[in-house]
C-alpha positions as CSV (number, residue, x, y, z in Angstrom):
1,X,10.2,14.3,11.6
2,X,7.7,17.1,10.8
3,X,7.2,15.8,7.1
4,X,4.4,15.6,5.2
5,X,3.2,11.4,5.6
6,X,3.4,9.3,2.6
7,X,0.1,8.6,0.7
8,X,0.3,5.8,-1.0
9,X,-1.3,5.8,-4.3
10,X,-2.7,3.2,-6.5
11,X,-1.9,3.0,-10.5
12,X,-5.5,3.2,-11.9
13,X,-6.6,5.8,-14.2
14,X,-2.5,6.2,-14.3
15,X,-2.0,2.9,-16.5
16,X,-3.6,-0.1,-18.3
17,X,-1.1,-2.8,-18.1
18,X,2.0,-3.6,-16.2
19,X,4.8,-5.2,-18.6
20,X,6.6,-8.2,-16.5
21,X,9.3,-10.0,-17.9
22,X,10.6,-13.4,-15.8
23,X,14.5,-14.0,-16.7
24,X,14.2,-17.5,-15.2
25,X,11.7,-18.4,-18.0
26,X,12.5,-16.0,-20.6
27,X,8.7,-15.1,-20.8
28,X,7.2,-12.3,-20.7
29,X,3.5,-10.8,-19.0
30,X,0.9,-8.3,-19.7
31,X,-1.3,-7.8,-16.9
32,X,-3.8,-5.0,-16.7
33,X,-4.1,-2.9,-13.7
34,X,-7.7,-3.7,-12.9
35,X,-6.7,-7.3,-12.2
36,X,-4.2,-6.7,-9.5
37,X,-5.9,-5.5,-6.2
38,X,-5.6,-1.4,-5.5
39,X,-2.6,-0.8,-3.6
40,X,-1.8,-3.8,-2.9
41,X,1.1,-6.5,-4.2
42,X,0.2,-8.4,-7.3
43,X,1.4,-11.8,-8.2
44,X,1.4,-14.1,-10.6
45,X,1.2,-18.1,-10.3
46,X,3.7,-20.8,-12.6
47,X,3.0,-23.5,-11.0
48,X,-0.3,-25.3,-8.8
49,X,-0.7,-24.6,-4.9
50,X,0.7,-27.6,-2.8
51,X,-3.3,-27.5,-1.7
52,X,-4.6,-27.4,-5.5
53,X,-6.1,-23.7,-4.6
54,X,-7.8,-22.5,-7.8
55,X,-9.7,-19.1,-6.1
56,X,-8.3,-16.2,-6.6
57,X,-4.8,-17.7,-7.8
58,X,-3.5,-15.5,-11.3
59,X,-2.3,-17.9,-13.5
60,X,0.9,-16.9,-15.2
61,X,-0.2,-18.5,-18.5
62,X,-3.3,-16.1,-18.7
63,X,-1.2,-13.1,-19.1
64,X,1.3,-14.7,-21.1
65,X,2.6,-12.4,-24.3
């Protein structure tokens, strides 16, 4: 063991957007960094929550190239 510990670092000030492309749908997604929490996992929604959730639910369609 002895090595240094992993730091894990957040994309801000690094990029503006991340580029995702869905081969299930053939779309593709530009989502800017600020939208996505800091080090944390980002998704994006296709289809409504079983429970009709709207807060805090990123709608595919609003990033939609």
């Amino acid at each position: 063991m002895g090595g240094k510990p992993h730091i894990r670092k957040g994309y801000r000030g690094e990029t503006d957007y991340f580029g995702v492309y869905l081969s299930d749908t053939g779309k593709a997604y530009l989502v800017p960094v600020e939208d996505v929490p800091a080090c944390s996992l980002g998704r994006l929604r296709l289809q409504a929550t079983k429970d009709n959730q709207q807060k805090g639910v990123r709608w595919a369609k609003d990033y939609e190239l």
